[in-house]
N, C-alpha and C positions, 0 to 999 in steps of 0.2 A: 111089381118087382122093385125092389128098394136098393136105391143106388148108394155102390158103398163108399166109402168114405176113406179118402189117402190118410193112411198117419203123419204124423209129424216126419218133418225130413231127421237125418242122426247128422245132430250137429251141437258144440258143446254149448250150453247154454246159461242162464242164470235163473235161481241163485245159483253160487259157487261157492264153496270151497276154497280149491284150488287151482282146477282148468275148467270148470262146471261139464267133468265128463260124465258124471253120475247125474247131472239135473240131462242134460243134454239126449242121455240113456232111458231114465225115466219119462220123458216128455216122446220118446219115439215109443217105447214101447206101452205106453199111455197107464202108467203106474205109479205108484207111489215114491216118491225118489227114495226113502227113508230103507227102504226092501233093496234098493241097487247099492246105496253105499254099504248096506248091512252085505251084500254078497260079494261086493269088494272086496270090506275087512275079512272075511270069514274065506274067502280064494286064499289070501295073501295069506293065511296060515299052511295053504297045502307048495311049500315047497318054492312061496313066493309069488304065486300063479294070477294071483288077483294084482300084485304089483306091476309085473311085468303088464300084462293085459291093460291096466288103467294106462302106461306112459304109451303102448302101443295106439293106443284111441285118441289119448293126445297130441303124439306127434300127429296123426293121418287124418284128423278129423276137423273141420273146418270150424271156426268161430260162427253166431249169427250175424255178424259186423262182415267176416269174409265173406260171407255168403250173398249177403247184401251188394257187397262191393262188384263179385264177381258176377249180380243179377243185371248192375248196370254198365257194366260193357260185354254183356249179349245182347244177341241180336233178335231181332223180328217183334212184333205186338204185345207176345207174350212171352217172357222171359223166364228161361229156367236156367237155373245153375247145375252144375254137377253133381252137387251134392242133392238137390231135388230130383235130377231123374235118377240114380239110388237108390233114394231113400223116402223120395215121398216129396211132399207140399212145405215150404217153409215161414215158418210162423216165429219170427223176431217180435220176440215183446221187452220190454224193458222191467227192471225188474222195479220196485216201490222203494220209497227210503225204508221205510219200517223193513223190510226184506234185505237190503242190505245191511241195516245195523244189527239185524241177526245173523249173518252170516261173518261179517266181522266176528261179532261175540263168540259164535261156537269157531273161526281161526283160533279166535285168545285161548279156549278153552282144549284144542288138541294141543295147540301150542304147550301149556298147562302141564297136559299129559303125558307129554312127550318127556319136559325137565322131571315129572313126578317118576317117571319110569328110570331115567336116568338116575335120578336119587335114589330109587330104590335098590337098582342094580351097587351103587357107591357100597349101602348099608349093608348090604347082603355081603358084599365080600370084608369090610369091615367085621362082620360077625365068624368070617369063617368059612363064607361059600368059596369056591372057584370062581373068577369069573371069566372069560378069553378077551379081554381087554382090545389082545391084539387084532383079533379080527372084529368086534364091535367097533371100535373108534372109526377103523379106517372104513367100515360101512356107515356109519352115520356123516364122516366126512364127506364118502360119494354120493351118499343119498342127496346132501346138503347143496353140497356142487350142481347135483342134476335138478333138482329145485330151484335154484338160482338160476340158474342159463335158462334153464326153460319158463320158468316164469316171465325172466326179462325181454325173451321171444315171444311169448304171447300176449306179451301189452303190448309192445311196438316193432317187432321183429319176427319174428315167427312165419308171418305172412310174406315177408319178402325174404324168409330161406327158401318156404316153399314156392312160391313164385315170383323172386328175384324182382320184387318192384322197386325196391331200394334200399340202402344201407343204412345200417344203427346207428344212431345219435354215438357221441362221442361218453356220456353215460351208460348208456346201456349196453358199448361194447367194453368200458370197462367192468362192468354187472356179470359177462358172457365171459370176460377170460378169466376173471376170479373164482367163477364157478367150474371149468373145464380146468382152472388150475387145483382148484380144490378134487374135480374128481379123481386127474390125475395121481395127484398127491394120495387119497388114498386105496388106489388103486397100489401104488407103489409099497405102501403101508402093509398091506394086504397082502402082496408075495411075496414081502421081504421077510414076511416070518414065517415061510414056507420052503422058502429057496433062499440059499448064498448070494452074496452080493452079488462075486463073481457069471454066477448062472443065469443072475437076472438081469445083469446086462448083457450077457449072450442072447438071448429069448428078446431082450426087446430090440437088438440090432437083427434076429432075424425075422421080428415082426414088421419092423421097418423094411426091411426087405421085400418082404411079401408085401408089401401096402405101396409098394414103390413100381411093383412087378406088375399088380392091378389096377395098379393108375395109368401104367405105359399100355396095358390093353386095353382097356376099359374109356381111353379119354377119347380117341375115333369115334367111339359108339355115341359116344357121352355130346362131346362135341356135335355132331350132325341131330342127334335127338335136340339139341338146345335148338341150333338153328330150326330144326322143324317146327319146334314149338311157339321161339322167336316170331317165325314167318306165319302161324296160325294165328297168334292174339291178334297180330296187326293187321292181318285181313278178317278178324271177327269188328274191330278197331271199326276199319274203313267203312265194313260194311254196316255197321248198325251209326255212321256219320251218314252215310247214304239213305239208310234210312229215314232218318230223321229231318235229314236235307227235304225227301221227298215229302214226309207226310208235311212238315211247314209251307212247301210249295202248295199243296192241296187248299190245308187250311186259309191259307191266308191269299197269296198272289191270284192263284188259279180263282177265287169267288170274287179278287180284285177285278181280272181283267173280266169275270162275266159280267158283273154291274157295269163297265166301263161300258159293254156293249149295250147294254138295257140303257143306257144314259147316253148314247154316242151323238144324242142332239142338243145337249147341254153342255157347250165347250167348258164352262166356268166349274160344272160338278165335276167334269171328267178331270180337269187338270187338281181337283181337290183329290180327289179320291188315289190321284196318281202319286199326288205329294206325301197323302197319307200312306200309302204304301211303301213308299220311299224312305219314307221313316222308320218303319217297323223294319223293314228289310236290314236298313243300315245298322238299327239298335241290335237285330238279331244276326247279323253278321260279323261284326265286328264289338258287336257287347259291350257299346255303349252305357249301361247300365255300369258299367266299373271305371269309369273315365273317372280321370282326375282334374279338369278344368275345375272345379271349387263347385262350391254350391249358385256364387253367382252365374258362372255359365250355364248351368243344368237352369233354374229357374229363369233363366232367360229363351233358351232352347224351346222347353214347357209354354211361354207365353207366346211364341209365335208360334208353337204349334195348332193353341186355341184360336189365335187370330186366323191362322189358315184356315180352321176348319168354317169360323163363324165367317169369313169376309171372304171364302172363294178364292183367294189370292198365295202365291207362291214366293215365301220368305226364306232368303238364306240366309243361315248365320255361323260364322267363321265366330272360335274364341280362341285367343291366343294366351298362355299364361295360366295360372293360377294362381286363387284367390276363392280362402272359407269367406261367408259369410260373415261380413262386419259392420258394425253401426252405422246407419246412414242408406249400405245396400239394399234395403228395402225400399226406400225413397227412389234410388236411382231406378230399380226393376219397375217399380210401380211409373215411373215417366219413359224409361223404355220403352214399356206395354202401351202407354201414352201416346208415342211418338208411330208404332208400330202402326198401331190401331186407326189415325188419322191417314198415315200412308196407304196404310189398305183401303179407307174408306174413299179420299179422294185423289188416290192418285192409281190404285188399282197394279197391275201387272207383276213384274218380280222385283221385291221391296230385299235390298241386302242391306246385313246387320254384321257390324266387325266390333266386336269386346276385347280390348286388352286389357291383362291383368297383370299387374306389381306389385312389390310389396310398396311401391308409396302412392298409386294410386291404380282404378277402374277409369278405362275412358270407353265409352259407346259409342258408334255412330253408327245412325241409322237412315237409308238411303234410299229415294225413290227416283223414277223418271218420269212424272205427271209434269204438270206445267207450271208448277211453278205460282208461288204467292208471295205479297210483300207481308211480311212479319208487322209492319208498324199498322198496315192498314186492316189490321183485325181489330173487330171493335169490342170495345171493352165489357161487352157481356158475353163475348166469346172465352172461356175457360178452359177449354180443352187444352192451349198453348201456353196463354198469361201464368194459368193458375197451376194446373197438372203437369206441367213439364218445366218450365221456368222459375216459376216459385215453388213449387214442390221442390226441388234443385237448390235452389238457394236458402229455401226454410230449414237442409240438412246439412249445409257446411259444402257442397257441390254447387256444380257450375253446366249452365246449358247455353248453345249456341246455338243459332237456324239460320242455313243460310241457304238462300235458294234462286234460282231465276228460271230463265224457260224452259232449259231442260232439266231440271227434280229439282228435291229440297233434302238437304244434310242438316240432320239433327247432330251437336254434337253434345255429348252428356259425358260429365269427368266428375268424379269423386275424389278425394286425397283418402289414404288411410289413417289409421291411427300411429303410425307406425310413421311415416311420410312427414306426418305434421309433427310429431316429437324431434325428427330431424331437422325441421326446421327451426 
């Protein structure tokens, strides 16, 4: 027995046109696009039937970019949108450059069309036709109008009429009155040469009426629907944060504390593995990854964390400030990791690390509570201090100090900027 196969979800897609509700149409109902526009045009001749029909699909039907959006604030493993339980499985593909520059080209060429037909209607009455000027103009004004506003809604707008997620740029709402000014306008065009002045502003004071009548009933309903709907997203919201809260617990914490138990006779692994966890917790909690400490803080962060991992030891670091990446700060990072690395190795325990950052200068200090050593009585084939933190320091325009006795030793490490030193 052969398993069938979901169609495509109905959602307007690319290429496009216009609102890609013919690609969008074609790709559900697994056809040829060319046959949906061709029933489009060929509706729009009965009575207008295929126009109305296309703007109806447009307003109601979801972009693949919405659809996307609204897949990731659902909830549970596998996520569906609305427009997928509908209409099926949804399959966003992007469309090629080559596919776009033809879809441009055939714009240019309705566009084309559109002046050629307009030229011809000019020449026809030129010769002697009739032609109803008055009610043409003011249809091509409203067509105009409704193309513009709704265009300008479905690049950046459109998604938050229909789901109020936010308001139009200060462009695109002037794109949106232009065009509702334009329909209006000829809308007005259009019954003014049907009816009296006088009549027609009777008729539009009692449409206003009526529209004033249905707002005073209609807004209770309207109102408690929004709260409903309000208080749905933000428990769909909560619950797929819940979610996710939990399956990170799973993955990560929860396999932490099992090895902790598999190791619980290895003080020095457990306190590593506990640091490392502490880490991922913190980056993924508070998203770390977006911090603006500069590049010197993060590559310094980075170096005690390999030091943690490789030396068993629990390093904290405080940065204060901010400070890109400048000439020299490689020098300093590289004697950091220097100073880091000796702390860990012989003095062990919890090594703290304080960075501040100016614009005239980086100062580090790095700190431990081991016992303590005299700086002068290291001999001069020891490198680690002389060479890699001292004169690495002084080889880049910075400055290093050690100062220690029985209880720990403070490295201090200062750099000027460039910026600092022109000041001076």
């Amino acid at each position: 027995m052969s398993q069938a196969t979901l169609r495509p979800a109905l959602l307007r897609g690319s290429p496009r046109i216009l609102a890609g509700v013919c690609s969008g149409v074609a790709a559900h109902l697994q056809v040829p696009v060319k046959w949906v526009r061709i029933g489009f045009a060929v509706s729009s001749l009965l009575a207008g039937a295929g126009i109305v029909l296309y703007a109806w699909l447009w307003i109601f039907l979801p972009s693949a970019l919405d659809a996307q959006r609204d897949a990731a604030r659902s909830t549970g493993t596998r996520r569906f949108t609305l427009a997928e339980e509908f209409g099926g499985r949804t399959e966003a593909t992007e469309s090629d450059p080559a596919s776009a520059a033809r879809q441009a080209s055939l714009r240019q060429i309705l566009i084309g069309l559109a002046l050629l037909v307009v030229a011809a209607l000019a020449v026809a009455q030129l010769l002697g036709t009739q032609i109803r000027w008055d009610i043409i103009w003011p249809v091509l004004v409203i067509v105009a109008g409704a193309v513009l506003a709704w265009t300008q809604l479905d690049e950046g707008g459109r998604a938050g009429l229909r789901r109020s997620t936010g308001a139009l740029g200060a462009a695109g709402l002037a794109r949106l009155l232009v065009g509702v000014g334009l329909v209006v306008a000829g809308l007005l065009l259009l019954l003014s040469g049907a009816v009296g002045l006088g009549a027609l502003l009777s008729g539009l004071a009692v449409a206003l009426a009526v529209i004033v009548g249905l707002v005073l009933v209609l807004l209770p309903w309207g109102l408690r629907f929004w709260r409903d709907y309000v208080s749905e997203r933000a428990n769909r919201v909560r619950a797929a944060e819940r979610a996710d809260i939990a399956a990170h617990l799973h993955d990560s914490v929860l396999q932490t504390l099992a090895l902790i138990q598999k190791r619980a006779e290895d003080p020095a692994r457990v306190v590593a593995l506990a640091r490392s966890q502490e880490r991922e917790l913190r980056s993924w909690l508070y998203d770390e990854s977006e911090r603006t400490d500069g590049e010197i803080g993060e590559a310094i962060r980075a170096a005690a964390a390999e030091i943690e991992e490789l030396y068993l030891v629990s390093i904290n670091v405080v940065v204060v400030g901010e400070r890109v990446g400048a000439p020299g700060h490689d020098a300093l990072l590289q004697a950091t990791r220097e100073a880091m690395a000796n702390a860990a190795k012989h003095a062990g325990g919890t090594i703290s690390v304080y960075v501040e950052a100016s614009e005239a200068a980086v100062e580090v200090f790095v700190r431990d509570r081991g016992e303590g050593f005299d700086p002068e009585a290291v001999s001069a084939d020891r490198h680690g201090v002389r060479e890699s933190i001292i004169g690495r320091m002084a080889r880049n325009g910075g400055r290093a100090a050690i100062k220690s006795n029985s209880g720990g030793t403070e490295v201090h490490l200062a750099m000027d900027t460039k910026n600092g030193e022109d000041d001076d």
